[in-house]
N, C-alpha and C positions, 0 to 999 in steps of 0.2 A: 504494500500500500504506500500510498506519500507519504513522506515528510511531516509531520508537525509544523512546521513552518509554513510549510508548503498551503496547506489545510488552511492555515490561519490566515493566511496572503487571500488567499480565497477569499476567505467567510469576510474578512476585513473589506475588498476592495468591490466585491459585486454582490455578496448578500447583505450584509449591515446596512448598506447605503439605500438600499430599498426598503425594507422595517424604517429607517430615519428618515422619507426622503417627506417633508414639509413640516417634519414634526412640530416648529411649535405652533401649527396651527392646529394639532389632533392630541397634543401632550396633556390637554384638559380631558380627555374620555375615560369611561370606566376603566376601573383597575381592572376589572376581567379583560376588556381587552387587551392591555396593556402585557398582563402578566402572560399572554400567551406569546404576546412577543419574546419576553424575557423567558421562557419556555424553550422556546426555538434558540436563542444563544448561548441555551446550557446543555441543552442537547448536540448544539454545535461546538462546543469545547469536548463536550464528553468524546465526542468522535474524533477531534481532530487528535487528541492525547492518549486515547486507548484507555479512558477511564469507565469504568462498570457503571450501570445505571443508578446504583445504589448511593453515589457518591455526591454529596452534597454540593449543591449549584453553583454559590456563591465561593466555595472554596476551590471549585474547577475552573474557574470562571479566572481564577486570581492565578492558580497554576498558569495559565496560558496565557496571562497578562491583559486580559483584559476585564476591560470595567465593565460593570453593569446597565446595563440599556435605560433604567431608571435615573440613573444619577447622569446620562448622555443627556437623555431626554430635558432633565431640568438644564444642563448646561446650554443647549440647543435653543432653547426657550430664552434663558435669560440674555443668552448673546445675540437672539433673533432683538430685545427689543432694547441693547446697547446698542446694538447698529441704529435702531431706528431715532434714540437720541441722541445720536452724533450726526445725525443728517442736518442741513442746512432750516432755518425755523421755518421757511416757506415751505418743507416739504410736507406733505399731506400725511408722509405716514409718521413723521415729527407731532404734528399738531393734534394727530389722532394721539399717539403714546403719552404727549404732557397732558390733556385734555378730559385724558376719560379717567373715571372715578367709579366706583362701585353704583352708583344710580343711572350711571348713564345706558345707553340702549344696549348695550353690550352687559349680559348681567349675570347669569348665572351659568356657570363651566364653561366661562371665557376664558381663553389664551391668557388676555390681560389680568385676569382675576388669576390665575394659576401662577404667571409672571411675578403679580406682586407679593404674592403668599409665599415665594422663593427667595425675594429681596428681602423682605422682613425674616426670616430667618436666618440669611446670611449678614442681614445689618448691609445691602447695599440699596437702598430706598431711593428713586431719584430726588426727594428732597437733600439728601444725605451727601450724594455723590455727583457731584454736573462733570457732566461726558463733556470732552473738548471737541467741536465741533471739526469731524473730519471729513470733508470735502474732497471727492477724489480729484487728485493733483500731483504734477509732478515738476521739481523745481531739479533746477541745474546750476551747480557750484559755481560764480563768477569767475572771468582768470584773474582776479589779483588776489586768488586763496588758494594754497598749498596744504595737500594732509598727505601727511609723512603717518606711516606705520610702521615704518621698520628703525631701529637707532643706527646709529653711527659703526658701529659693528656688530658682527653676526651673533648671536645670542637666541638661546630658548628660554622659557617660561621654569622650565627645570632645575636650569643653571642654577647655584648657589646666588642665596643675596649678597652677596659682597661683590659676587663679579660683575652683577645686574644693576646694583649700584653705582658701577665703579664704569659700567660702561652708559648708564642714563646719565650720568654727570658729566661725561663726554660731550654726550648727544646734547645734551643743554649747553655748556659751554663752547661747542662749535656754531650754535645760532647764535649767542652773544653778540656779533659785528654786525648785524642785521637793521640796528640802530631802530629797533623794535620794542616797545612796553611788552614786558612780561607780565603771562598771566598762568597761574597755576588753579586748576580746578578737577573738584572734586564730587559726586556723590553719594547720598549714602540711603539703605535702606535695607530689609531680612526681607525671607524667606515669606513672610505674610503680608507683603506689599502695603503698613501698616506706616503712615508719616514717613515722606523721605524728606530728605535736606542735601540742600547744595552750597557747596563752600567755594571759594573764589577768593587765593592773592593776585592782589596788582602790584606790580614792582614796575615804580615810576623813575622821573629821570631823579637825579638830586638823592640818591636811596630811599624816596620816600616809598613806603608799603602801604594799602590800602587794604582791608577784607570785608568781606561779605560773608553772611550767610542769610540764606533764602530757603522757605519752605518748600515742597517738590508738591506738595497734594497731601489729602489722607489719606488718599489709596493711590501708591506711584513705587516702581519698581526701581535698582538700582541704575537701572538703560535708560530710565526717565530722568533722573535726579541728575545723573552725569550732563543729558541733555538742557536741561537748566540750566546745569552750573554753565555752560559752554554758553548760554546767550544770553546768562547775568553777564559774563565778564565780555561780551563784544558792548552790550546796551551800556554797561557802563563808560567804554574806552570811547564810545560813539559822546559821549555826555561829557568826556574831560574836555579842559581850555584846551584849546588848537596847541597852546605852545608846550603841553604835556602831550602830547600825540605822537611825536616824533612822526616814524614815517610808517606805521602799522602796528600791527600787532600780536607778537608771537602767545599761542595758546599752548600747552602740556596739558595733556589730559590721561588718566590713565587707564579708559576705557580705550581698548580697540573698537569696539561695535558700535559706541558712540562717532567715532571717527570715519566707520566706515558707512553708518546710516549717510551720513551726510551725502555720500554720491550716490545714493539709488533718488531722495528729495520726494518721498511720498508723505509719510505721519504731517501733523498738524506743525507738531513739534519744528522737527527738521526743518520744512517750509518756511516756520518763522526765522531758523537762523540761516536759510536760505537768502532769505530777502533783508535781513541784516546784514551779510557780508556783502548784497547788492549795493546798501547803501556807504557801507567802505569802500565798495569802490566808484560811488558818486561822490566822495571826499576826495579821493584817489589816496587811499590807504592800501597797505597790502596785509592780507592777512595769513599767517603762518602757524599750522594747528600739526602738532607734534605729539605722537604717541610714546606716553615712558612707562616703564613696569610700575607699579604699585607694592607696597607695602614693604619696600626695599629701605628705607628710613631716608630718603631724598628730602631734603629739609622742607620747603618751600609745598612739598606734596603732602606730606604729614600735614601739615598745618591746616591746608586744607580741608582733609581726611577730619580732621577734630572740628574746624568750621562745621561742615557738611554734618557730622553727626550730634552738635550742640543745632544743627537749626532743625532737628527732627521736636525737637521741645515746643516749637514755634506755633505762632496759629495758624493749620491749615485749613479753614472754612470755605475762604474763598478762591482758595485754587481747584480749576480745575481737574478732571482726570484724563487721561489720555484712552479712547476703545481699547488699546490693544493692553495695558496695566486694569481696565473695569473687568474685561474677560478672564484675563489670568487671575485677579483675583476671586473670583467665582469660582473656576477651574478647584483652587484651592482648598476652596469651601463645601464645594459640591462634591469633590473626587474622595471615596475613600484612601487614604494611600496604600499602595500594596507594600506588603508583608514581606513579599519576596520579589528580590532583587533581580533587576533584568536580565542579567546575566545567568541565572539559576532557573528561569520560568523555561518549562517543559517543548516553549514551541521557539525558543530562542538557543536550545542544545543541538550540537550535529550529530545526530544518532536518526538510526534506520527504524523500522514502525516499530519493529517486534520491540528493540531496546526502550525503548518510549513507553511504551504501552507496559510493561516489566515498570519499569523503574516509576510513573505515575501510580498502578496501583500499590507499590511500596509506600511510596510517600502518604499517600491517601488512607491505605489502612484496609481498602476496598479491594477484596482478593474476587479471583474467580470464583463462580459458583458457594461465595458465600452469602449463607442465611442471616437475616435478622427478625428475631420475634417479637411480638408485639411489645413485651418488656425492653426492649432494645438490646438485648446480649446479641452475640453474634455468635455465628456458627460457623467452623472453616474445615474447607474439603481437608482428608489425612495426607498428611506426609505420605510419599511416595518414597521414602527412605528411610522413615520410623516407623515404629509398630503402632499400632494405637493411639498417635499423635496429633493433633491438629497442626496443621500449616499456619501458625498465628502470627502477627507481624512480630513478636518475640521468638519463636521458634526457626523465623527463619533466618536470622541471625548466630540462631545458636546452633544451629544443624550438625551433626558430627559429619555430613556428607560436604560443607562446604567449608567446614573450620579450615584446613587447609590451604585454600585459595586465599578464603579472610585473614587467616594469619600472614598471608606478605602483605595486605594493606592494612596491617597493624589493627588488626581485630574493628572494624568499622561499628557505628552505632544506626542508629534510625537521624539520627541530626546529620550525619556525613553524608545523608542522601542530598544534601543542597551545598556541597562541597567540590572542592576539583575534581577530586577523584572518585564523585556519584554514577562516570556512565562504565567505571574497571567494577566500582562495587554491586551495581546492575548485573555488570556479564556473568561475575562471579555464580550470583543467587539464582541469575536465569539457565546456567549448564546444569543445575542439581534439581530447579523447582520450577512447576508450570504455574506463574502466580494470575 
């Protein structure tokens, strides 16, 4: 049979997408409907993984890495009606999402009524949260801006901080003659996309230093925050006296993907520092945005790093959020996390059906042709190698037919099944036992 993977690519790419295809307009209907959905994608794990019928849904469901159609479905929904208020306020389907209210014509097992019952649970209510109004658009870097991603020498991410130090200070000190205000910027924010803040030094001519810190939102990721701090400090340099300008403005930042958004020019974001670096160069300024490692103790970066995470304190009411930080943060909210590691999930191993199908019902507990009675004990076909034995997920472990094999992988347990060596301790159990 296929692959696990194989199955999954499947079930992923042409049958999910049919069960999901309008959903948040059908995400309001009976749970019986629904659940039969959810029926069909546990039936379709149990197949692709070779796991027995017996085996519990949501725990096959997470073997194989994927979520539950339920918690899709709400995610579907709530990002169906973040798009609709990030749309322009003239659009219709804008004015219908701020507009309508529990009285209005739309009223009972509405979309919108399901939508909101999702917000209020997750605490993202659009009074709570104003989406940034994203317009599709696409803006293009002016020529008197330079983004450098690469330093002054060859280096990776892995490197020791000293050498990453020691060659970002290069990289700064070779821009130095550029006869350019420096600026050092910063974001910051976790894992819960919960208050970010952006920090921002100016190093002006005369040694003077300037800083900033600015709130990012109260819901804004750390690719948002970065993105702030980079169009606090152009808004500012555009705002000093002409004779503190010099002749542009070198930027260090030490987000790559902040640097690199900048040349694709879609997000709200972007666009705005799009059309800020436009108007440096209706000054005729040049601007020069420099990427430097982070958390390598670069003086000037740190400081920021501390700005940026003192302005998470800040009041963020009035900033707003960006679509693509409202959805992840849902994402968040909505998604169970799974349990097990991508690397460990059954349709992400390279193993052939038979070894899959073995090694799931180990994990699971769910053997062939076992019983369970209405008390819930279970029942397991006998050893083919013991007398009078049940095949139990203890006994197959302990088997005097496969001690042998187990003892070169150093006597293996029921945890070692989500280990490196789960698909040698598979082969092992699968030459002595039909599981």
């Amino acid at each position: 049979g296929a692959a696990p993977k194989t199955l999954k690519t499947t079930y992923t790419t042409l049958i999910r997408p049919i069960m999901e295809y309008a959903t948040p307009v059908w995400s309001h209907s009976s749970s019986t409907s629904r659940e039969r959905l959810d029926k069909v994608q546990a039936k379709a794990a149990k197949i692709m993984s070779g796991a027995v019928s017996s085996t519990n849904n949501l725990r096959i469901q997470e073997e194989c890495g994927l979520v539950p159609l339920e918690e899709r479905r709400q995610m579907l929904t709530v990002k169906f009606a973040n798009n609709a208020h990030s749309l322009d306020e003239g659009h219709i389907s804008h004015r219908t999402i701020i507009n309508w209210n529990k009285k209005s014509r739309l009223k009972r097992s509405s979309p919108l009524l399901f939508d909101r019952a999702i917000r209020e649970k997750i605490h993202l209510k659009p009074e709570d949260c104003l989406i940034r109004n994203e317009t599709p658009a696409i803006g293009v870097v002016p020529e008197n801006t330079t983004i450098c991603l690469e330093l002054i020498e060859p280096c990776s991410k892995k490197d020791h901080a000293n050498k990453l130090k020691e060659i970002g200070m290069k990289t700064i000190d070779s821009l130095s003659g550029l006869n350019h205000v420096r600026a050092f910027t910063d974001g910051s924010s976790d894992s819960t996309f919960t208050n970010g803040g952006a920090g921002v030094v100016l190093l002006l001519p005369d040694d003077q230093r300037r800083e900033f810190a600015t709130g990012a939102g109260k819901i804004a990721s750390n690719f948002t925050a970065e993105l702030i701090a980079i169009s606090t400090a152009i808004e500012t340099y555009i705002n000093l006296e002409p004779s503190e300008q010099l002749s542009g403005i070198t930027i260090f930042s030490d987000c790559r993907s902040a640097l690199q958004a900048l040349s694709k020019g879609t997000s709200s974001l972007v666009l705005n520092i799009i059309e800020q670096l436009g108007q440096l160069q209706r000054l005729r300024k040049d601007c020069f945005l420099q990427w430097i490692p982070a958390h390598v103790n670069l003086e000037f970066n740190e400081i920021a790093d501390s700005l940026a995470k003192n302005a998470r304190d800040l009041n963020q009411n009035s900033i707003p959020t960006t679509l693509a930080d409202a959805n992840a943060y849902a994402k968040s909210k909505l998604f169970t996390p799974l349990k097990i590691k991508a690397h460990d999930q059954i349709t992400n191993l390279d193993i052939d059906r038979k070894t899959a199908t073995t090694l799931i019902r180990l994990r699971t507990k769910h053997h062939k042709n076992m019983k369970i009675s209405t008390d819930k004990t279970r029942k397991y076909q006998n050893c083919g190698n013991c007398l009078n034995v049940e095949l139990t997920p203890y006994h197959v472990f302990n088997c005097p037919a496969v001690a042998a094999g187990l003892h070169l992988l150093n006597y293996p347990t029921e945890e070692d099944l989500y280990s490196f060596n789960a698909i040698e301790i598979t082969k092992t159990i699968q030459a002595h036992h039909e599981i």
